[in-house]
C-alpha positions in Angstrom: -2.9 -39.3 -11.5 -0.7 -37.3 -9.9 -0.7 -36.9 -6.3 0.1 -33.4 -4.9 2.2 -32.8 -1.3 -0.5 -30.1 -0.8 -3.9 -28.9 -1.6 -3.5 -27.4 -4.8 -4.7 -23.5 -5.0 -7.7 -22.5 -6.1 -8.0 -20.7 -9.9 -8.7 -17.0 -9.3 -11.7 -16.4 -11.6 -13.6 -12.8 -12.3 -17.6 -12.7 -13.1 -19.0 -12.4 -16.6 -21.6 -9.9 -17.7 -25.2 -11.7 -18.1 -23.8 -15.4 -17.4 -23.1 -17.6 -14.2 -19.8 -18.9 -15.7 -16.8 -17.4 -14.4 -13.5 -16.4 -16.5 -10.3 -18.8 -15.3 -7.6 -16.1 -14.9 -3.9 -17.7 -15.9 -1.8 -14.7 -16.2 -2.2 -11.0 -15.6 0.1 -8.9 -18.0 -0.1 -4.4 -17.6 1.5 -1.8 -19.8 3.3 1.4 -18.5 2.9 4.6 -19.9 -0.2 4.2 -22.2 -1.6 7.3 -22.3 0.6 10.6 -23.4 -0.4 12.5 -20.3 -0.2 10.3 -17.7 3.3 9.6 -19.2 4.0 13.0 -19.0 3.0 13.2 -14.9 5.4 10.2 -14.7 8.4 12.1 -16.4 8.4 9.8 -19.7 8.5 10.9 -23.2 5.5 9.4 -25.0 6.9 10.0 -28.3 10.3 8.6 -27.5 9.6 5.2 -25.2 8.5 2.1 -25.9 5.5 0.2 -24.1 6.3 -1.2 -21.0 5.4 -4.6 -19.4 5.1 -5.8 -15.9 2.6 -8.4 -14.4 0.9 -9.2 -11.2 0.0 -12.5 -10.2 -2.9 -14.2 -10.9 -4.4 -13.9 -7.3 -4.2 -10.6 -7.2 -7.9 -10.4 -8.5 -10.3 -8.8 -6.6 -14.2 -8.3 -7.4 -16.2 -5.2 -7.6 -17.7 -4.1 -4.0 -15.2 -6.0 -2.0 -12.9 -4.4 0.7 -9.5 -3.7 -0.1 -6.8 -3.4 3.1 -5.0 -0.5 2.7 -1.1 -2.7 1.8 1.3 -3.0 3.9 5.0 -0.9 2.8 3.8 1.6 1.3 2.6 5.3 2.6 1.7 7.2 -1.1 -1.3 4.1 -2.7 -2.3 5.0 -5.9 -5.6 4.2 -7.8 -5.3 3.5 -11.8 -8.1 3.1 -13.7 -7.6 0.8 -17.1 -9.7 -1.5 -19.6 -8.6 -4.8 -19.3 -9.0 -7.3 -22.1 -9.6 -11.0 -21.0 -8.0 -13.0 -24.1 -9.8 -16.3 -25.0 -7.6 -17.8 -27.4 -3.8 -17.8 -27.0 -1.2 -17.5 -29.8 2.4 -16.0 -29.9 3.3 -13.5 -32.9 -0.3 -12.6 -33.4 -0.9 -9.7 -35.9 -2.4 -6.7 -34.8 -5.2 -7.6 -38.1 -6.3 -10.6 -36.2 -6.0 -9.8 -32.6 -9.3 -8.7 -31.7 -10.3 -12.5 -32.6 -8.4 -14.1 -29.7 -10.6 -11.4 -27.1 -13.2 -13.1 -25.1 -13.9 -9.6 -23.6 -13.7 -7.0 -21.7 -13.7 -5.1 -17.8 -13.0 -2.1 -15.8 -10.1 -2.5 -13.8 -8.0 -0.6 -11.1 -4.0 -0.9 -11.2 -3.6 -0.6 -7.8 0.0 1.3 -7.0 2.9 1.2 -3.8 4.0 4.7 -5.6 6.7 5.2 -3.5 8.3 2.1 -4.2 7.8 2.2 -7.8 9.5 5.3 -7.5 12.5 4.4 -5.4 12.7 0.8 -7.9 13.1 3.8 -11.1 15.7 5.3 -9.3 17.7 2.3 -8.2 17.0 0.2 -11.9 15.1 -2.7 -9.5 12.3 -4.6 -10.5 8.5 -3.4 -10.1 6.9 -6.4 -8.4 6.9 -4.7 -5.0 5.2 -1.9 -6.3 2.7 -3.4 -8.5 2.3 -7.1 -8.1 1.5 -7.3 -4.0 -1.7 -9.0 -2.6 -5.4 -7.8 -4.1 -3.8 -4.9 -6.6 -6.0 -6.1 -9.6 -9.4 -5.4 -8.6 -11.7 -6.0 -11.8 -15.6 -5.2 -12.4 -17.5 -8.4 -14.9 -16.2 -9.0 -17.7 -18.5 -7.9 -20.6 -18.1 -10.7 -23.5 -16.5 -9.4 -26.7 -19.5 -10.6 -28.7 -21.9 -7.4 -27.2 -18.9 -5.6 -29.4 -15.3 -4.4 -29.0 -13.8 -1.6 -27.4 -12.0 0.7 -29.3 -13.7 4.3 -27.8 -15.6 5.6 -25.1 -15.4 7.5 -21.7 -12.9 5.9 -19.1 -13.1 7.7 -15.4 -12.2 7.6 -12.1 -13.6 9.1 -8.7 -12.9 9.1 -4.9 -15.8 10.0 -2.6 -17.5 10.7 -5.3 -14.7 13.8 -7.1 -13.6 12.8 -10.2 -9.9 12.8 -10.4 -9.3 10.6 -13.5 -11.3 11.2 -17.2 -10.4 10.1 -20.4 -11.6 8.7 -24.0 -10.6 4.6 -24.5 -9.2 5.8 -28.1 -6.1 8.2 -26.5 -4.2 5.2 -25.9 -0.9 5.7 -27.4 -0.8 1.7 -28.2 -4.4 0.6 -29.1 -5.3 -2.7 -28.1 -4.4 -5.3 -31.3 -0.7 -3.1 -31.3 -0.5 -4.1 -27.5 -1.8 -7.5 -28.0 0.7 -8.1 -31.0 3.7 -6.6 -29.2 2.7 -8.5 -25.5 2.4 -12.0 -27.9 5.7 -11.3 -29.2 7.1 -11.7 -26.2 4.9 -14.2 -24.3 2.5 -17.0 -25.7 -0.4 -15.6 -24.8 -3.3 -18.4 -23.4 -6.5 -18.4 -22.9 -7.5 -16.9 -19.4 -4.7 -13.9 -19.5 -5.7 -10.2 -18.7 -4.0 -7.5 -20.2 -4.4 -4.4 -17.8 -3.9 -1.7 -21.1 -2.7 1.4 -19.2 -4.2 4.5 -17.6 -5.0 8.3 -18.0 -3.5 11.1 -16.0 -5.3 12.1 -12.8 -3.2 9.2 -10.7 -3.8 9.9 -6.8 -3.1 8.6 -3.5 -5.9 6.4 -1.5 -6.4 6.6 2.1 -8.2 4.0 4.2 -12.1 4.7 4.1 -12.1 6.0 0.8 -14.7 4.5 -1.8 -13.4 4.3 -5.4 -15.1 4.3 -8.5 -14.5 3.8 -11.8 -15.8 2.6 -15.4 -15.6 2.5 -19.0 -18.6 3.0 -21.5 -20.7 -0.1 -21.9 -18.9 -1.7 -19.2 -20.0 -2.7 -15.6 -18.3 0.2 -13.3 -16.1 -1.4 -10.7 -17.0 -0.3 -6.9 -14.4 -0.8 -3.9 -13.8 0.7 -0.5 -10.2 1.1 0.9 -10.0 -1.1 4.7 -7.7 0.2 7.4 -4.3 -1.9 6.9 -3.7 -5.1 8.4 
């Protein structure tokens, strides 16, 4: 056996609707620009471009009800509602006919946003990780197995303080989950444990700290967190 110089890090995992197991996360993969009108309130032709990829790191995981810090670097923090899909069996090249078989399930998740500097990265051509892949960005409700059913419709929305500022229906997407599952596994082998953060509506806002955020899909577990002063 191989002995590590330190401890090794603990497996971020997310809760599963109905069970006591927990869902191993390995990767964490988003796509840009999903929806045609929160492409258009980012300046982006939805007809013309192509999805986009980034990816947070695994740890960025963060459970329904817990306290976010408001993050460090950043003075516009944006909420983005999305249904994630939690894949169960990899593959690379998978066809968008078979895709839905490699989903263990599904969630309500929050793309957490350093706006500015996603904004300032656009306009110098630098990468996104600053903006999007900093500590406790991917909060997640339970993950609802795929088995209950699939989702390919259905209500997705977004409040602060309890005003709704983002509301949508699953099926606007402009890339439906087995076309961004097939396109993703075309360019990474996808394994078991990823998440695939699928985009957001339009209604994108800033978050201040003591503001209590809430959002869901239809048939999903709605995902509850307050924003904490920064530390």
């Amino acid at each position: 056996m191989t002995e590590l110089a330190i401890p090794a890090p603990v497996t971020p995992s997310v809760a599963i609707t109905g069970s006591t197991q927990r869902f191993p996360v390995h990767r964490i993969y988003c796509v840009g620009r999903n929806y045609v009108e929160h492409a258009k309130e980012m300046g982006s032709d939805p007809q013309r471009d192509p999805p986009v990829f980034f990816m947070k790191p695994a740890d960025a995981v963060v459970p329904s009800e817990a306290l976010i810090a408001y993050p460090p670097g950043t003075a516009n923090f944006h909420h983005e509602i999305e249904l994630v899909v939690a894949i169960g069996r990899g593959g690379r090249n998978i066809a968008p006919t078979s895709a839905l078989e490699h989903i263990f399930g599904y969630a309500a998740g929050n793309d957490l946003t350093r706006r500015d500097l996603q904004y300032l990265a656009k306009q110098n051509s630098t990468p996104w990780d600053a903006a999007k892949g900093f500590d406790a960005s991917a909060p997640i409700g339970a993950i609802r197995p795929a088995a209950a059913g699939h989702v390919t419709s259905g209500r997705i929305w977004l409040s602060v303080n309890g005003a709704l500022r983002q509301e949508a229906d699953v099926s606007a997407m402009i890339w439906g989950v087995p076309a961004v599952i097939a396109h993703l596994s075309g360019l990474f082998t996808l394994q078991p444990g990823d998440l695939i953060y699928t985009g957001t509506p339009a209604g994108v806002g800033a978050l201040r700290p003591g503001d209590r955020v809430e959002g869901g899909i239809e048939g999903l577990d709605v995902l509850r967190n307050t924003i904490g002063p920064a530390t």
